[in-house]
N, C-alpha and C positions, 0 to 999 in steps of 0.2 A: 533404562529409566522406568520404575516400577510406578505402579498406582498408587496412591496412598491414600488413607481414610477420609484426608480432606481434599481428595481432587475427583471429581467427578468431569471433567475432559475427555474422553476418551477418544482418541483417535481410530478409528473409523474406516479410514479408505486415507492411500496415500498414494500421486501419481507426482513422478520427475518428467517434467517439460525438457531441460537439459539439465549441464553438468550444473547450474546455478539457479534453477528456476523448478519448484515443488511446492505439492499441493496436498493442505491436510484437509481433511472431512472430519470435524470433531461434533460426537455427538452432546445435545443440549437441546434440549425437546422445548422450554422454557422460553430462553434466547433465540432460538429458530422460528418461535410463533411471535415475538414482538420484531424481529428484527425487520429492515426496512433500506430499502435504495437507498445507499451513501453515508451509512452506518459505517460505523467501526467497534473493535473492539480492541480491551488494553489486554497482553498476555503473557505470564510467567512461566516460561521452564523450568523451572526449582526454585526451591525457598529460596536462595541466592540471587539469582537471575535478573537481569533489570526486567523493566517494563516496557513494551514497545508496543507503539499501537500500530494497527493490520486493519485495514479493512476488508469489510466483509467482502468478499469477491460473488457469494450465492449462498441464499439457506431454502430449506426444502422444510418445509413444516411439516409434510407429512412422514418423513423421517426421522424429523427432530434434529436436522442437521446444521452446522455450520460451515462453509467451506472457505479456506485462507489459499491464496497463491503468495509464495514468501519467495525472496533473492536471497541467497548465500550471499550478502556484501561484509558482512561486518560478525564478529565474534560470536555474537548469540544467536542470529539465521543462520550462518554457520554451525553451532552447536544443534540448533535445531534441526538441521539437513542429517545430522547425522544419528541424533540418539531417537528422533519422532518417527516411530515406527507404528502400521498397524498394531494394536492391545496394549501400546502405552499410553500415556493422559500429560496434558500437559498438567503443571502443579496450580497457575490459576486462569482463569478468563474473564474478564469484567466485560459486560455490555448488551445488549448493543448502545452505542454510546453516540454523540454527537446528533446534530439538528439533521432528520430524515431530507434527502433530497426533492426539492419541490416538482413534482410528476405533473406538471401544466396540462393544459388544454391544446397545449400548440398542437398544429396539424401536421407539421412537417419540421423534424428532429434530423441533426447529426452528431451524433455520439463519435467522439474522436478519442482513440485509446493510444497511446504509443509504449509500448515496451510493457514493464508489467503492471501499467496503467491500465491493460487492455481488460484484468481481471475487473477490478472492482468500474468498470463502465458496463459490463454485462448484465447488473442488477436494473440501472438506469435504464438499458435500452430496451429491457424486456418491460420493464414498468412502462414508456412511453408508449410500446409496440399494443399492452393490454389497455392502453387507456385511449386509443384508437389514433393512433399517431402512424405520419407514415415514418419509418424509422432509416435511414440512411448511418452504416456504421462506417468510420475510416479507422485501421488499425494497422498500425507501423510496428516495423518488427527490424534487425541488422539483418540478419538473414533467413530460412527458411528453419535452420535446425533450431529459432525460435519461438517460432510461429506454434501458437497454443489454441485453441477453441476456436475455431475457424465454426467448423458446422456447426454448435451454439452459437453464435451471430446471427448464421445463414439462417435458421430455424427460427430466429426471433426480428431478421428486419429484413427490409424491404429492397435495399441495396446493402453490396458488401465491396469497400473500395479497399482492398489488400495491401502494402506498401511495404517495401525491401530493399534497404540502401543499394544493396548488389544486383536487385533484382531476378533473386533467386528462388523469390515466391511473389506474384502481383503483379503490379507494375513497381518499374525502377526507380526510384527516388526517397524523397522524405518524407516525413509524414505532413510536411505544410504542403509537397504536391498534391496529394488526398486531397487536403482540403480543398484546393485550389479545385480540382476535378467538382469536387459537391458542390462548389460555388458556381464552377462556370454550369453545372447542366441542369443547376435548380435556382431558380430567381425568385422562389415563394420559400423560403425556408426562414422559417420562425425561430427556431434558437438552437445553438450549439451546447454540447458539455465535451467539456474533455477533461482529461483526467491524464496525467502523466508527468514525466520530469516538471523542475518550473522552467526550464526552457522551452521547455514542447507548449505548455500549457499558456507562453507567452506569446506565440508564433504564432499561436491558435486567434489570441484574443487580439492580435493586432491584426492579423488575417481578417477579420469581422468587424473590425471598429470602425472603415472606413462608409462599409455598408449599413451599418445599428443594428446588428442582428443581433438580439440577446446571447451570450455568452457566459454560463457557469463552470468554475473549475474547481477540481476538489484538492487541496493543499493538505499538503502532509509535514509541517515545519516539527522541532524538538517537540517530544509532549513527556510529561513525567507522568503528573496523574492524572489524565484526563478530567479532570472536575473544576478545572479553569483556577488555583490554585496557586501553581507554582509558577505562571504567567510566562513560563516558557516557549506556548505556541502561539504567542501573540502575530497577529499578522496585522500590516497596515493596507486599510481598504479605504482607500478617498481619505477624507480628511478625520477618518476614525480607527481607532486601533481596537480587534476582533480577539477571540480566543478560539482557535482553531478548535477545540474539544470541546466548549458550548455553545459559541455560538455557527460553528461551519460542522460539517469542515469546508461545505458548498460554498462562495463567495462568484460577485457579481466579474468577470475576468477583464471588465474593462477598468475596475477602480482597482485591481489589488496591483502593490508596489511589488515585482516581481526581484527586482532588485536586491531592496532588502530582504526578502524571503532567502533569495538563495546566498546572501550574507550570511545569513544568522545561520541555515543548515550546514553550513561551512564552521559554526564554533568552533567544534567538539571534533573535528577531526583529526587533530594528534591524539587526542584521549583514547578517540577510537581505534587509530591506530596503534596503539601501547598497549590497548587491553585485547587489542587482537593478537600479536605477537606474544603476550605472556600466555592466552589460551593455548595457540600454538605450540609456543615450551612445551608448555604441561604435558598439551597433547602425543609430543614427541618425545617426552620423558616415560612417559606413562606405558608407552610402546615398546620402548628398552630396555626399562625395569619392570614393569611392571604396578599397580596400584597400591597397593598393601606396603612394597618398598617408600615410596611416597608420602603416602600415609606416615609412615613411624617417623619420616622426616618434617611431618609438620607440612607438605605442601598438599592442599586439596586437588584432588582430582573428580571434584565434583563442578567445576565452574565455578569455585570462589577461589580470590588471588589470596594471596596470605595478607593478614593485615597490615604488615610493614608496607604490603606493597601501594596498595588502596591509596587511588589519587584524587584529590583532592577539585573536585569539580566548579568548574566558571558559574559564579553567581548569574540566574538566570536573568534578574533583572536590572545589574549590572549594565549601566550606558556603552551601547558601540557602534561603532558610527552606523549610522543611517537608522539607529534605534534610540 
């Protein structure tokens, strides 16, 4: 994937955590001086490509950098795993985008990351650690070969509570045992954030309800164009419905319907499974024959389906239950 006149992305530094978890460094001097804890940003791999918003996981101003942690789960992080290379660019990047995470006064923080939640809570927990907070990180992982930024944590907080379904790195358990550890050996701790699946992020917030311990969590529902728009990252918080791209993506974790959140992220999962399989084809086509062969038959081999094939996507605002 080459650069083109109108991408100025450039990719930068790339590290593989494992076979499904990678990290771009894309430069942007601009985006790197506004950007801000609990930002995101929306980003195109080629003129084709959809849209998918990434939060920022770290940006270094004096770099000019942005940094994403991405999961290979679906067709286009998948596409990304393979052609984002250091001196390529991606085609676009909008942002930093969404309502900056609120950096309190509290004295005593625990930032709960689970899985690749653990990236974009590092912005968070460095921002509370500078704003004179004591910082308490828990960060859940399945096993050790996916344990990622350990000594970034260590560097930025005060305690580090490791957790490892296998117990292959940490201690053994879940990531609500973590919590459980922060709760029982701190009785002054002022608020939570966590960031991860909305299961994890539900565990969390019921974990702390019983106590009133403020509780923010950052939600990642369908979003198209980040600009609140196509009203597809609606989330319901109490008795209001939110737009995940302008008004959060931060929300209070004891009023959001976690329910319906993981409803609605469940739409699009045949869609995505069918445009993952036809990349696939391609991709295994393209290996046999070759591109050029392809090409003269009319099938792209650049990430777009042929037009016959192009499916015809669920109305976002389209009534379903619990919405």
């Amino acid at each position: 994937m080459k650069a083109t006149a109108m991408s100025n992305f450039e990719i930068v530094a790339r590290e593989d955590f494992s076979d499904v978890t990678y990290l771009l460094e894309v430069r942007h001097p601009l985006m790197a001086k506004a950007a801000k804890p609990g930002q995101f940003v929306v980003v195109m791999l080629n003129e084709q490509g959809e849209r998918i918003p990434l939060t920022i996981a770290d940006f270094d101003r004096k770099k000019g950098t942005i940094t994403l942690v991405i999961q290979a789960v679906g067709k286009t992080t998948k596409q990304m795993q393979l052609e984002c290379r250091v001196g390529t660019s991606l085609y676009a990047m909008v942002g930093p985008m969404g309502v900056p995470s609120p950096i309190s006064h509290a004295k005593k923080v625990v930032c709960v990351g689970g899985g690749l939640g653990v990236a974009p809570i590092f912005p968070q927990a460095r921002g509370f650690k500078e704003a004179g907070a004591y910082v308490i990180a828990v960060l859940g992982f399945r096993n050790k070969d996916l344990v990622f930024w350990e000594d970034k944590f260590k560097a930025c907080c005060d305690e580090l509570i490791l957790c490892t379904n296998d117990g292959s790195a940490g201690m053994k358990g879940m990531i609500t045992d973590g919590i459980k550890v922060a709760l029982a050996g701190h009785s002054d701790i002022d608020e939570f954030v966590a960031i991860g699946p909305p299961v994890m992020m539900k565990a969390c917030a019921d974990a702390t309800r019983a106590a009133k311990i403020k509780t923010m969590v950052s939600v990642n529902p369908i979003m198209v164009d980040g600009t609140g728009m196509c009203g597809g990252c609606r989330v319901k918080v109490g008795k209001e419905v939110k737009f995940a791209c302008v008004d959060g993506p931060d929300f209070d974790g004891h009023l959001v319907d976690f329910d319906d959140l993981m409803m609605r992220l469940s739409r699009y999962t045949k869609v995505e499974k069918e445009a993952h399989e036809r990349w696939s084809e391609s991709c295994r086509m393209t290996k046999q024959v070759g591109p050029s062969a392809l090409d003269a038959l009319g099938i792209s081999t650049r990430g777009r389906a042929p037009q016959a094939e192009l499916l015809e996507l669920p109305d976002p605002f389209e009534d379903a239950p619990g919405g």
